[in-house]
CHARMM-style PDB file with segment names, atoms N, HN, CA, C and O in Angstrom:
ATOM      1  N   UNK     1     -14.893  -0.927  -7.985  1.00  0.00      PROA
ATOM      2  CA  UNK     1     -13.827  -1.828  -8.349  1.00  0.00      PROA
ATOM      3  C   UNK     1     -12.748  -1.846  -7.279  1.00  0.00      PROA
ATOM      4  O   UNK     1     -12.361  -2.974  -6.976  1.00  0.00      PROA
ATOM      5  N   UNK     2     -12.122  -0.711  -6.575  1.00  0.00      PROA
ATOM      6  HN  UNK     2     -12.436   0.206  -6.821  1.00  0.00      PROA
ATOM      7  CA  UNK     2     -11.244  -0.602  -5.516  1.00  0.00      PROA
ATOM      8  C   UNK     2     -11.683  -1.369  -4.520  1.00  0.00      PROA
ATOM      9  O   UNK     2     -10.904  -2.211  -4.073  1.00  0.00      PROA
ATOM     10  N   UNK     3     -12.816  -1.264  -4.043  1.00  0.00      PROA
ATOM     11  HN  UNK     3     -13.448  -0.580  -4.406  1.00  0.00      PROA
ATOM     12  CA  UNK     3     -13.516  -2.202  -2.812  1.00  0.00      PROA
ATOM     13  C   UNK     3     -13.439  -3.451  -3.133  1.00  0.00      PROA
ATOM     14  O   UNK     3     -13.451  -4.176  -2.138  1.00  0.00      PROA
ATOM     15  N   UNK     4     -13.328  -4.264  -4.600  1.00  0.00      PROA
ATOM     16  HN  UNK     4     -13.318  -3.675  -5.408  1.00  0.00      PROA
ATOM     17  CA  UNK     4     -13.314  -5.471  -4.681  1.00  0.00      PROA
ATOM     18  C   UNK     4     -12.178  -5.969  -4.863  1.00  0.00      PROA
ATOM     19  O   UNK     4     -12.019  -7.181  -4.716  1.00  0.00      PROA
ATOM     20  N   UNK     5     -11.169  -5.164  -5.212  1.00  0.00      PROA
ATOM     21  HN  UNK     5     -11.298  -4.179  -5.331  1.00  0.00      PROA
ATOM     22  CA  UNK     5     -10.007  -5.753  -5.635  1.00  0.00      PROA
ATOM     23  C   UNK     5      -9.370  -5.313  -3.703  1.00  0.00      PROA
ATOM     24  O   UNK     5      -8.326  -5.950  -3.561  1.00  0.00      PROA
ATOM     25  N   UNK     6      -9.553  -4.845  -2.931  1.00  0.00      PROA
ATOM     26  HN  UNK     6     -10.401  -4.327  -3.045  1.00  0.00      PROA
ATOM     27  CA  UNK     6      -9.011  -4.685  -2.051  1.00  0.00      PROA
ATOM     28  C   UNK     6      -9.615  -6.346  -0.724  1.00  0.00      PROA
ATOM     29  O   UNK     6      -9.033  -7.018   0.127  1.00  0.00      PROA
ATOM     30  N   UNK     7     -10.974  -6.306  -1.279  1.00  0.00      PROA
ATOM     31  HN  UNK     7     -11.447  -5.761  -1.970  1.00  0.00      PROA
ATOM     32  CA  UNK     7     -11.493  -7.519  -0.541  1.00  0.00      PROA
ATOM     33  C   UNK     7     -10.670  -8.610  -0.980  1.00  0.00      PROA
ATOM     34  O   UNK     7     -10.045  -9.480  -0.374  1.00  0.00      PROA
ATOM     35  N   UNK     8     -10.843  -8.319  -2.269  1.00  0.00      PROA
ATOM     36  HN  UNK     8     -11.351  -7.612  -2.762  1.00  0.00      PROA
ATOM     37  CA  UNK     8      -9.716  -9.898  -2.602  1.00  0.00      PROA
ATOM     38  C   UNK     8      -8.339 -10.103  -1.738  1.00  0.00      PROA
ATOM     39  O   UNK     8      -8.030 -11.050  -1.014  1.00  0.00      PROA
ATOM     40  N   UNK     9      -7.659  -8.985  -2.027  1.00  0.00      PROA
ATOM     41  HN  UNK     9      -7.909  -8.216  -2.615  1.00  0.00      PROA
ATOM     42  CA  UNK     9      -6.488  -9.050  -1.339  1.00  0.00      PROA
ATOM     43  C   UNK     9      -6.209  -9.284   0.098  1.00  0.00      PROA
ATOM     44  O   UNK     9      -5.228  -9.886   0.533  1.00  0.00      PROA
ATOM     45  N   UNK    10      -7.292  -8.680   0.888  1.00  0.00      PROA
ATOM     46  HN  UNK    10      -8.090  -8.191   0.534  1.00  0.00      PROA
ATOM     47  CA  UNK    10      -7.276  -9.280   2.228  1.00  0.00      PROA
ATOM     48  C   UNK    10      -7.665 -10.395   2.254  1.00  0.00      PROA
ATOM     49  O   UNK    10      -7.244 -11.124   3.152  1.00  0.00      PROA
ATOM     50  N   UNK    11      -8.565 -10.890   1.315  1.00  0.00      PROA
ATOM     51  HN  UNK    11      -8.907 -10.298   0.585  1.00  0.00      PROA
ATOM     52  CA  UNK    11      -9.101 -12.288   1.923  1.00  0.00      PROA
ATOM     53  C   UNK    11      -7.664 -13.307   1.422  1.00  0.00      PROA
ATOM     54  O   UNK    11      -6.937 -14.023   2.111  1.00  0.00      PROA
ATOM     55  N   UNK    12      -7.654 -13.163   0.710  1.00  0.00      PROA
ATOM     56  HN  UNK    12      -8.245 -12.582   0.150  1.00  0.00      PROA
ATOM     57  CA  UNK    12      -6.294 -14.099   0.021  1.00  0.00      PROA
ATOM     58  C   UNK    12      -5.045 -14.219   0.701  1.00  0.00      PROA
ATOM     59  O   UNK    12      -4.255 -15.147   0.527  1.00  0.00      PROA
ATOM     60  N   UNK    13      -4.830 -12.929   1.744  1.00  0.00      PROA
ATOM     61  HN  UNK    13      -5.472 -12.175   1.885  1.00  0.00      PROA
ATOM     62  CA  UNK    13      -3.646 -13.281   2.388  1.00  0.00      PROA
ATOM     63  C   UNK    13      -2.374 -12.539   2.293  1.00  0.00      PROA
ATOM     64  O   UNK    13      -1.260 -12.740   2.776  1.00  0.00      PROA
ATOM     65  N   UNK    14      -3.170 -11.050   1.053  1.00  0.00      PROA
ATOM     66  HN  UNK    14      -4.075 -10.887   0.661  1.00  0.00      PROA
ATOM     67  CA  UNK    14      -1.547 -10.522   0.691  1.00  0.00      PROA
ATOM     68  C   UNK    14      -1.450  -9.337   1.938  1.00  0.00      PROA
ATOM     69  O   UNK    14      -2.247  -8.971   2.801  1.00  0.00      PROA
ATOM     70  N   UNK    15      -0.275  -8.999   1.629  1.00  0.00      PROA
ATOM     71  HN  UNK    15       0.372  -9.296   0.927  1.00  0.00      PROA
ATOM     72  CA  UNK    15       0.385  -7.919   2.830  1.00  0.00      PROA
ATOM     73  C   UNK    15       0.011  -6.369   2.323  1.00  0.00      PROA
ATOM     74  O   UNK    15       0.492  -5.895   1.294  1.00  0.00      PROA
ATOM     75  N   UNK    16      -0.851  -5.696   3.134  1.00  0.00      PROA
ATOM     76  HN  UNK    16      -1.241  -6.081   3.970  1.00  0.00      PROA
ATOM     77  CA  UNK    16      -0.883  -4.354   2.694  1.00  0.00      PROA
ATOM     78  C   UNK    16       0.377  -3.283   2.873  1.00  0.00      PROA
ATOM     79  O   UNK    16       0.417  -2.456   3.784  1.00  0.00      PROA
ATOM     80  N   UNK    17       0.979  -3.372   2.272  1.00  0.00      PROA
ATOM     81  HN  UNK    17       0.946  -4.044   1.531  1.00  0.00      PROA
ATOM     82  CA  UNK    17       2.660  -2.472   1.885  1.00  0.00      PROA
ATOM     83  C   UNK    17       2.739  -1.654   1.947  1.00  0.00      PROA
ATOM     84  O   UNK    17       3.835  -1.228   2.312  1.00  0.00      PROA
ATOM     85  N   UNK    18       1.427  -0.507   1.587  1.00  0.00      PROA
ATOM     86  HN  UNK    18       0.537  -0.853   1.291  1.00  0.00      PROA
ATOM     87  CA  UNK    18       1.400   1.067   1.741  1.00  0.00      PROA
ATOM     88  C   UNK    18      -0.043   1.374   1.184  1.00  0.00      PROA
ATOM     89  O   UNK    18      -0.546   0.705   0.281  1.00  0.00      PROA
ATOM     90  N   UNK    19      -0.670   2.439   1.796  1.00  0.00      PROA
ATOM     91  HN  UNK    19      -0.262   2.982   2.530  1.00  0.00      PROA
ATOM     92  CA  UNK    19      -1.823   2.847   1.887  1.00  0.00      PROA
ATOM     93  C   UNK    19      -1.495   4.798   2.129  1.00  0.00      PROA
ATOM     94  O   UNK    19      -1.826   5.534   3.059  1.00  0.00      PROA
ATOM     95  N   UNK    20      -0.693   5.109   0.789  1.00  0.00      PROA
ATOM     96  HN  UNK    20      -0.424   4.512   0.033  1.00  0.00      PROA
ATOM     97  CA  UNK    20      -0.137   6.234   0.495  1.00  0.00      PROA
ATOM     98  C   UNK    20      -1.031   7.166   0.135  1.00  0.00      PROA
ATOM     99  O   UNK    20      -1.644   7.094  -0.930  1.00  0.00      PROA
ATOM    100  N   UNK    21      -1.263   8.612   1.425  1.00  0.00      PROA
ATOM    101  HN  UNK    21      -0.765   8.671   2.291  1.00  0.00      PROA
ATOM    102  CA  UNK    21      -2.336   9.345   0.532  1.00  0.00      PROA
ATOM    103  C   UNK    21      -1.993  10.853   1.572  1.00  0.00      PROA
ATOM    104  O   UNK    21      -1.255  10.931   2.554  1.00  0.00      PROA
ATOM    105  N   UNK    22      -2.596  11.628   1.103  1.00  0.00      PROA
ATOM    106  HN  UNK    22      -3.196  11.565   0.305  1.00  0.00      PROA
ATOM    107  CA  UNK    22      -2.820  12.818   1.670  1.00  0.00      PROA
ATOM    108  C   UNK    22      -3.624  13.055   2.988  1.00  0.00      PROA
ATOM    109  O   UNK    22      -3.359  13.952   3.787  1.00  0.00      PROA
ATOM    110  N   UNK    23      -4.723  12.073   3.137  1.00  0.00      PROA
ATOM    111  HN  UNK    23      -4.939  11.344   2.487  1.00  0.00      PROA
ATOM    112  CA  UNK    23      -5.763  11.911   3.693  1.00  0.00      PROA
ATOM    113  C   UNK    23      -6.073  10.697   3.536  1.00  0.00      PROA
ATOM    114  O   UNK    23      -5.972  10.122   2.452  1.00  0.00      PROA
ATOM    115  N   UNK    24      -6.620   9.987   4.936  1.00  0.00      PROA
ATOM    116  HN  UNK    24      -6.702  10.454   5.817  1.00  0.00      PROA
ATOM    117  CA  UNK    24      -6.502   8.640   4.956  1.00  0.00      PROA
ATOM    118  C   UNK    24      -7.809   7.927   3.798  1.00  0.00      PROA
ATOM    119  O   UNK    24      -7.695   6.902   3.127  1.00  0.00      PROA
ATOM    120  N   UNK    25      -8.853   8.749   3.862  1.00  0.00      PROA
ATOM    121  HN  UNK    25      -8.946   9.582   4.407  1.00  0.00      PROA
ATOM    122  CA  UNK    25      -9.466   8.082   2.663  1.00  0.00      PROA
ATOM    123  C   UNK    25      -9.119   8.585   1.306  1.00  0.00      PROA
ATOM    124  O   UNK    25      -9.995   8.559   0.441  1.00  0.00      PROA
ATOM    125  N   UNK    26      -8.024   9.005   1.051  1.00  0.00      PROA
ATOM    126  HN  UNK    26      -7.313   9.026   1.753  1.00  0.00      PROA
ATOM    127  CA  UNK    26      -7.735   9.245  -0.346  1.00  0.00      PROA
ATOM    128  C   UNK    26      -6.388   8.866  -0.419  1.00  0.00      PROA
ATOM    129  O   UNK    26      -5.498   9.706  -0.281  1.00  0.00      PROA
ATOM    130  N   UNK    27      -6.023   7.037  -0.735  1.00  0.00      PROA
ATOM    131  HN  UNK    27      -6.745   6.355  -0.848  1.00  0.00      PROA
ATOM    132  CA  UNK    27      -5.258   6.875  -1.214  1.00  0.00      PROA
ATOM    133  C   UNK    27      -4.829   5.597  -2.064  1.00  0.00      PROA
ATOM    134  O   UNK    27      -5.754   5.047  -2.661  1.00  0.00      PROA
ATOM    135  N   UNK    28      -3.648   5.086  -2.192  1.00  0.00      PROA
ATOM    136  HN  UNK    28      -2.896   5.533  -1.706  1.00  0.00      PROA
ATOM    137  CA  UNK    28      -3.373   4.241  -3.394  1.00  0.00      PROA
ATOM    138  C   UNK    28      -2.611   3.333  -2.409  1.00  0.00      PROA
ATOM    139  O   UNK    28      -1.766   3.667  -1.578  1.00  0.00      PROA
ATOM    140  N   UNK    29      -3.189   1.884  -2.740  1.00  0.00      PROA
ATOM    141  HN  UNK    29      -3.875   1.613  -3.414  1.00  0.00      PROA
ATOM    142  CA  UNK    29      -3.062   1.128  -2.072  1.00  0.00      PROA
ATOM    143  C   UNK    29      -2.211   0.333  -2.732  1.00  0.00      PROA
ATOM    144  O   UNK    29      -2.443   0.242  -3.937  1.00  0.00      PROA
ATOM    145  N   UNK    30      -0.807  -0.593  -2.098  1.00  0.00      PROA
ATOM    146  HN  UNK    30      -0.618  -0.519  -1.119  1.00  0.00      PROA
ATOM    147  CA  UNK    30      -0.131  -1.786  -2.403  1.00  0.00      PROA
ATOM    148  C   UNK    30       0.008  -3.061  -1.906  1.00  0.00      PROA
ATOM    149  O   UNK    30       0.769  -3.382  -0.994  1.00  0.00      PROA
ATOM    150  N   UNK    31      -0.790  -3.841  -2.560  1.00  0.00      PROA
ATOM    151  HN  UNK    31      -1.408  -3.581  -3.301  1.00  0.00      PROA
ATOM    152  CA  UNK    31      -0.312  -5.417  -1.760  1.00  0.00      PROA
ATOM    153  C   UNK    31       0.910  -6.475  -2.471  1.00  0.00      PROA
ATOM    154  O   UNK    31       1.337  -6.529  -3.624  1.00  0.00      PROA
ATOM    155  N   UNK    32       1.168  -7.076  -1.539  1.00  0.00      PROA
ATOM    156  HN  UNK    32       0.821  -7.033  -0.602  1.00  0.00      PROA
ATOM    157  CA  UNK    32       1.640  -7.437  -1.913  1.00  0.00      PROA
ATOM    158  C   UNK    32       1.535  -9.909  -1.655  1.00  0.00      PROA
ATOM    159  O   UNK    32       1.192 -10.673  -0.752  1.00  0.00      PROA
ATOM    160  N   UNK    33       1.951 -10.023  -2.760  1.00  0.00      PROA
ATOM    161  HN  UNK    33       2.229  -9.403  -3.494  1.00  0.00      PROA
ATOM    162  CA  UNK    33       1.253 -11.694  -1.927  1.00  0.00      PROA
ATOM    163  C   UNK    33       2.871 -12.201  -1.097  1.00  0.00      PROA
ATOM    164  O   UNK    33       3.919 -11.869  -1.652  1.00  0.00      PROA
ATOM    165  N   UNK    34       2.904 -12.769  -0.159  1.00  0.00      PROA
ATOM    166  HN  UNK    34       2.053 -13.038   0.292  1.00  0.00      PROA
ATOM    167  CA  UNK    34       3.423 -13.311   0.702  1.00  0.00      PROA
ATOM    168  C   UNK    34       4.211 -14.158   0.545  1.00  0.00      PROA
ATOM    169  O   UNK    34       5.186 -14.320   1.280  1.00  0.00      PROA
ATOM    170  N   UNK    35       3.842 -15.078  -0.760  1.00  0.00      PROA
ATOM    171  HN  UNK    35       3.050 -14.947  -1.357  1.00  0.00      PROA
ATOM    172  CA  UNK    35       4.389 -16.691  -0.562  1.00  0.00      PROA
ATOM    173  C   UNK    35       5.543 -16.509  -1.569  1.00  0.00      PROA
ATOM    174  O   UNK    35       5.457 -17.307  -2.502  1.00  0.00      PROA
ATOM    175  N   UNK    36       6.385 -15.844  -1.618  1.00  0.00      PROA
ATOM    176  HN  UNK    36       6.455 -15.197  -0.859  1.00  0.00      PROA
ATOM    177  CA  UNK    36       7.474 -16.080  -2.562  1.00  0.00      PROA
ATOM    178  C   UNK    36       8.591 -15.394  -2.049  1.00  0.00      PROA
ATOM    179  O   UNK    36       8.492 -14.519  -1.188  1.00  0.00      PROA
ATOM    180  N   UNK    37       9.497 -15.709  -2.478  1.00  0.00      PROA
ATOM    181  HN  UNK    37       9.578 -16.420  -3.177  1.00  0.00      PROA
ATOM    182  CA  UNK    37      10.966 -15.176  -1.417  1.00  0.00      PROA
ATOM    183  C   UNK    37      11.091 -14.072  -1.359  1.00  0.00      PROA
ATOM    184  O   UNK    37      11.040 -13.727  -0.179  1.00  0.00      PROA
ATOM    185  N   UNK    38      11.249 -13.190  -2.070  1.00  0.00      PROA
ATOM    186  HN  UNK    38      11.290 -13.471  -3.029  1.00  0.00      PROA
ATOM    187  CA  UNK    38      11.322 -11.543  -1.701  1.00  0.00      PROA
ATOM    188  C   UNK    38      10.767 -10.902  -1.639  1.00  0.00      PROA
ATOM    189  O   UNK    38      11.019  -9.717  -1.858  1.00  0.00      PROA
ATOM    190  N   UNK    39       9.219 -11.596  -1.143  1.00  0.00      PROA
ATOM    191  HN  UNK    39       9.015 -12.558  -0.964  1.00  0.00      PROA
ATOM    192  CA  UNK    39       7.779 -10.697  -0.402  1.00  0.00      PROA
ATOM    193  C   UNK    39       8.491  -9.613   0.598  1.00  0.00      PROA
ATOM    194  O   UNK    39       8.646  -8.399   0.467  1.00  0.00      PROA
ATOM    195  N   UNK    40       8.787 -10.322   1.424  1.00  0.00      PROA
ATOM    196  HN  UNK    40       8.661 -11.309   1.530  1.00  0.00      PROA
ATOM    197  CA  UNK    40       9.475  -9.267   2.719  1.00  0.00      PROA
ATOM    198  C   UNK    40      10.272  -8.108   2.028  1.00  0.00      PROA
ATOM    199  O   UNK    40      10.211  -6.965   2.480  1.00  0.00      PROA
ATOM    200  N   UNK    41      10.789  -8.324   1.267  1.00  0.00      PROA
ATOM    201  HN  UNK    41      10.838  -9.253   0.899  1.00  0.00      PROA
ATOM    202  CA  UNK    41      12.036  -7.344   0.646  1.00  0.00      PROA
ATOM    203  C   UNK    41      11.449  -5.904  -0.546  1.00  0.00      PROA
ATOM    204  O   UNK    41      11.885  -4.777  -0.782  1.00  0.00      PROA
ATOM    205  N   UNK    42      10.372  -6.648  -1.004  1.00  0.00      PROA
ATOM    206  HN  UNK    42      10.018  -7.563  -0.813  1.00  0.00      PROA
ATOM    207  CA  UNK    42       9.116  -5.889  -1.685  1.00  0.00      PROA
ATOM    208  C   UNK    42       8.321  -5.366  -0.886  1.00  0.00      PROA
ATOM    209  O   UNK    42       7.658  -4.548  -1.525  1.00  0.00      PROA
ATOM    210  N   UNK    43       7.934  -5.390   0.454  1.00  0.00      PROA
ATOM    211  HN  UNK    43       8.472  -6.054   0.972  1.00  0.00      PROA
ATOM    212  CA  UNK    43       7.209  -4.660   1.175  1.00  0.00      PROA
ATOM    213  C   UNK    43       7.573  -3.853   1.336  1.00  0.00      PROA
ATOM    214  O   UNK    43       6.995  -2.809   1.033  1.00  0.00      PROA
ATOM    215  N   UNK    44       9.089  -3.912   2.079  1.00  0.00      PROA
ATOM    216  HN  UNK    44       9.558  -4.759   2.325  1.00  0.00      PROA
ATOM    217  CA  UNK    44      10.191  -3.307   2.868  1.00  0.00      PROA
ATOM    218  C   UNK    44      10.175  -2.119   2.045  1.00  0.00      PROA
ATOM    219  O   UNK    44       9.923  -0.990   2.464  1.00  0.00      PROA
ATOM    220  N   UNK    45      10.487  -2.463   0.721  1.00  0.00      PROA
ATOM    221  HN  UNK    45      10.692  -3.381   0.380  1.00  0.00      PROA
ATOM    222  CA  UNK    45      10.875  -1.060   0.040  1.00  0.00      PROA
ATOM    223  C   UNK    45       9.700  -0.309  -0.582  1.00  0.00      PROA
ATOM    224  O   UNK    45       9.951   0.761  -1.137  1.00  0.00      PROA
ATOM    225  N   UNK    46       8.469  -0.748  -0.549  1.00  0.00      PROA
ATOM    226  HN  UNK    46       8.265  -1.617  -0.099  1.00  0.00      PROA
ATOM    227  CA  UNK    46       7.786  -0.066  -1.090  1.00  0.00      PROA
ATOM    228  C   UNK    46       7.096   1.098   0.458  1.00  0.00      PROA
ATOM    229  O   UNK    46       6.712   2.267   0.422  1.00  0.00      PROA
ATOM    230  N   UNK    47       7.214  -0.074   1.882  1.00  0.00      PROA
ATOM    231  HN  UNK    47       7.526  -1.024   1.911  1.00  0.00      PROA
ATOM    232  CA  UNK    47       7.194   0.930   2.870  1.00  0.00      PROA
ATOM    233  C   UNK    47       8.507   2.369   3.422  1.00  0.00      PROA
ATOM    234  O   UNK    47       8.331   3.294   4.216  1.00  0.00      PROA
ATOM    235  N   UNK    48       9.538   2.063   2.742  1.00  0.00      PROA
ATOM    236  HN  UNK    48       9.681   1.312   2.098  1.00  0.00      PROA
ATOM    237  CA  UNK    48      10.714   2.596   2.516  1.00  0.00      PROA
ATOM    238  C   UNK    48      10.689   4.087   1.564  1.00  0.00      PROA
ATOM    239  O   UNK    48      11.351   5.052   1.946  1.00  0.00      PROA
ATOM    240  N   UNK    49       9.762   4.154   0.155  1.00  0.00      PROA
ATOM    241  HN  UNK    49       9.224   3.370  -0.156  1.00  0.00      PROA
ATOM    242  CA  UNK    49       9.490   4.831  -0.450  1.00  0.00      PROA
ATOM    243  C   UNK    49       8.921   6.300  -0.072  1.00  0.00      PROA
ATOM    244  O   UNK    49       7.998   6.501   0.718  1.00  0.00      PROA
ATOM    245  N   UNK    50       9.560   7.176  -0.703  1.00  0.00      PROA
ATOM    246  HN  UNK    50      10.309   7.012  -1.345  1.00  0.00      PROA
ATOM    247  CA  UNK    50       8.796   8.613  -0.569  1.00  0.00      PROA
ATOM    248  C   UNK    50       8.061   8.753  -1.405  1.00  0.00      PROA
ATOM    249  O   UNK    50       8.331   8.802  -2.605  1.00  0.00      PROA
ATOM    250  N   UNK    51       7.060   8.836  -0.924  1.00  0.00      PROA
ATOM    251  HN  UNK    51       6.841   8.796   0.051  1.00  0.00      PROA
ATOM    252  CA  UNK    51       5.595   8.194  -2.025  1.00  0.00      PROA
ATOM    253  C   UNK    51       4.886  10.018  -1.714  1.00  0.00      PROA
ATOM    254  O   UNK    51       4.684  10.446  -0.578  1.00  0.00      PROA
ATOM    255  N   UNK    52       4.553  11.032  -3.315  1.00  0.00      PROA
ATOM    256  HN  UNK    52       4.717  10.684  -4.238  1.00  0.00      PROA
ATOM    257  CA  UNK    52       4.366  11.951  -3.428  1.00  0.00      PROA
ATOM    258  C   UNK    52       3.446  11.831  -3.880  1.00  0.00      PROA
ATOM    259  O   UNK    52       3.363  10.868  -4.642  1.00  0.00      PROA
ATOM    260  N   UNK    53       2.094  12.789  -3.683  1.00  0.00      PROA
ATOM    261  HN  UNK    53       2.162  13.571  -3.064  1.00  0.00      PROA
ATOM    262  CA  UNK    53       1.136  12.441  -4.341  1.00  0.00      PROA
ATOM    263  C   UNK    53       1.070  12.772  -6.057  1.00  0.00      PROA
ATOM    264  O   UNK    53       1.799  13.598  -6.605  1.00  0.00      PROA
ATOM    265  N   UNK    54       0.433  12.260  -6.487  1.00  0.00      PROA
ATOM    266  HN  UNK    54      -0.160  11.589  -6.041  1.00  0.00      PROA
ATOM    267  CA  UNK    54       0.625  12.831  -8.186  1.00  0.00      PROA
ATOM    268  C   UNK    54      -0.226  13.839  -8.500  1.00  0.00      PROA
ATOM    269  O   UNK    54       0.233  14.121  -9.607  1.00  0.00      PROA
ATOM    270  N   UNK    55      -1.081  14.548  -8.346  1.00  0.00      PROA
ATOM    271  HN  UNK    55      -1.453  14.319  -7.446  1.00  0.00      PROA
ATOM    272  CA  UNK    55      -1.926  15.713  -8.675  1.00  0.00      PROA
ATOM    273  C   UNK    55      -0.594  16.790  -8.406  1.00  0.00      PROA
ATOM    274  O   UNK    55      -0.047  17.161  -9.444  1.00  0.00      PROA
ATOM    275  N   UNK    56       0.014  17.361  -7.028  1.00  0.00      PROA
ATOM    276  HN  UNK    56      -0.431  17.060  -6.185  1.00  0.00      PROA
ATOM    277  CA  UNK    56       0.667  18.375  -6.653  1.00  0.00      PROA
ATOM    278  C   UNK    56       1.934  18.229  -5.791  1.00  0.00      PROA
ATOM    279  O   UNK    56       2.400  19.072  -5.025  1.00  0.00      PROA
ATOM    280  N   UNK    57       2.426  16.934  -6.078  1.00  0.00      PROA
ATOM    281  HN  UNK    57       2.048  16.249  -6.700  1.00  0.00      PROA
ATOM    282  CA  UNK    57       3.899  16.789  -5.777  1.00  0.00      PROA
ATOM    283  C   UNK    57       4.213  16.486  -4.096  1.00  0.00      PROA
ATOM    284  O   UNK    57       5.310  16.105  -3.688  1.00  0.00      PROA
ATOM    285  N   UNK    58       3.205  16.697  -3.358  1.00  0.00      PROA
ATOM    286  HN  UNK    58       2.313  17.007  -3.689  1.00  0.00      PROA
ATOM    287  CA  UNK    58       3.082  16.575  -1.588  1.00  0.00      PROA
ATOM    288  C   UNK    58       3.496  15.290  -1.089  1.00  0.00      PROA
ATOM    289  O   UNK    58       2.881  14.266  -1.391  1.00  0.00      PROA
ATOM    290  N   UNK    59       4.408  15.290  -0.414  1.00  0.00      PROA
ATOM    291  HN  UNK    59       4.908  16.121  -0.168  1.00  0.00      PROA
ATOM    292  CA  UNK    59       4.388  14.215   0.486  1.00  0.00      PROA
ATOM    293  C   UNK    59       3.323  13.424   1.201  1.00  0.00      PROA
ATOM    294  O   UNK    59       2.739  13.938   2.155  1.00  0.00      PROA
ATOM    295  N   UNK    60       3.037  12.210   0.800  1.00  0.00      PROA
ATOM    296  HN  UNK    60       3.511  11.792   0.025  1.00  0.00      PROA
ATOM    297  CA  UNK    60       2.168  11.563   1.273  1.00  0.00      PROA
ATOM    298  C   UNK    60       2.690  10.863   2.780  1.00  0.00      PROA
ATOM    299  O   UNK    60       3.866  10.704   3.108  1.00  0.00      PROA
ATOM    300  N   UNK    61       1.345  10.459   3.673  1.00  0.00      PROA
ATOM    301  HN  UNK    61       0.390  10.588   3.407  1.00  0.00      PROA
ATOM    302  CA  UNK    61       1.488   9.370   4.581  1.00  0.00      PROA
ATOM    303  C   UNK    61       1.516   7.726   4.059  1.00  0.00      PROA
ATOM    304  O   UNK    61       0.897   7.350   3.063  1.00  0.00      PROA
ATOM    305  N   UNK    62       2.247   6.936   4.815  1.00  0.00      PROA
ATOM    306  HN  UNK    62       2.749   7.242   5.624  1.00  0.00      PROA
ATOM    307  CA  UNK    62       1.576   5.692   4.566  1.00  0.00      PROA
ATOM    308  C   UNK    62       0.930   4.947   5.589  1.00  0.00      PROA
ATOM    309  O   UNK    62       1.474   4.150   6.353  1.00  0.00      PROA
ATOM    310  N   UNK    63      -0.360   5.287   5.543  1.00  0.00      PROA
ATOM    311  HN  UNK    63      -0.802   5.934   4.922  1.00  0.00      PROA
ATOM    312  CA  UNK    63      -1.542   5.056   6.257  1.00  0.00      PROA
ATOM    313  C   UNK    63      -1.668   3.473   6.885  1.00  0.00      PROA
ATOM    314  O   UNK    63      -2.183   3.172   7.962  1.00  0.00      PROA
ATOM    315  N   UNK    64      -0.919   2.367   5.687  1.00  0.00      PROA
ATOM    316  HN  UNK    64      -0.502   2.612   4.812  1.00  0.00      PROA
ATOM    317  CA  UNK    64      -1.065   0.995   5.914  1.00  0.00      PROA
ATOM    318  C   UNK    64      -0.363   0.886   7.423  1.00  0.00      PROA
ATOM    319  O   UNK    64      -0.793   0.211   8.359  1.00  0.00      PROA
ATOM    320  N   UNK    65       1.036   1.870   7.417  1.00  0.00      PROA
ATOM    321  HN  UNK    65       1.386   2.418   6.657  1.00  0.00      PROA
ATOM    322  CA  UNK    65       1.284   1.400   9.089  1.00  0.00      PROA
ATOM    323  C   UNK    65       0.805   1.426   9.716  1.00  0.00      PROA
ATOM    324  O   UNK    65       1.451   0.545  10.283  1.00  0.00      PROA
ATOM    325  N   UNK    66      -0.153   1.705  10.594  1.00  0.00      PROA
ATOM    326  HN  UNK    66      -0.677   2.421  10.134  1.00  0.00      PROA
ATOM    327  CA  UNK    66      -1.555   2.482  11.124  1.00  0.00      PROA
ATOM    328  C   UNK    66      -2.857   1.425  11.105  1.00  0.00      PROA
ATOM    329  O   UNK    66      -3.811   1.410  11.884  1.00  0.00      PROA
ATOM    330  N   UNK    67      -2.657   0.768  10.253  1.00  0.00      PROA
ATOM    331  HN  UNK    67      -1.883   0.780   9.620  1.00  0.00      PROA
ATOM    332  CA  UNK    67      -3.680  -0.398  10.546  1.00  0.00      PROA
ATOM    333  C   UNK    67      -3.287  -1.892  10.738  1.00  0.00      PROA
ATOM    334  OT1 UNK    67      -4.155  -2.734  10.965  1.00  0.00      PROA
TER     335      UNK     67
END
């Protein structure tokens, strides 16, 4: 299901916002769609976020910058 809902999102056009994880294949992905006024401002802060992992409290990377 992750692989399809992530195909969608690239194909459609939305902005990958954060790709938050411990390890680059273990993480939780945010898109976001583009065409409405405070896309930019919704990215911004979700790339802005101290995004911890939820099992043990660790600071995650956000991997989406990176690609």
């Amino acid at each position: 299901m992750s692989m399809t809902l992530k195909s969608y999102a690239e194909k459609h056009g939305y902005t990958l916002a954060g790709a938050f994880g411990i390890k680059p294949e273990r993480t939780h992905y945010y898109y976001v769609r583009p065409d409405f006024p405070d896309s930019a401002k919704i990215v911004q802060g979700i790339r802005d976020t101290d995004y911890c992992w939820y099992r043990d409290g660790r600071a995650c990377n956000n991997y989406a910058m990176s690609y």
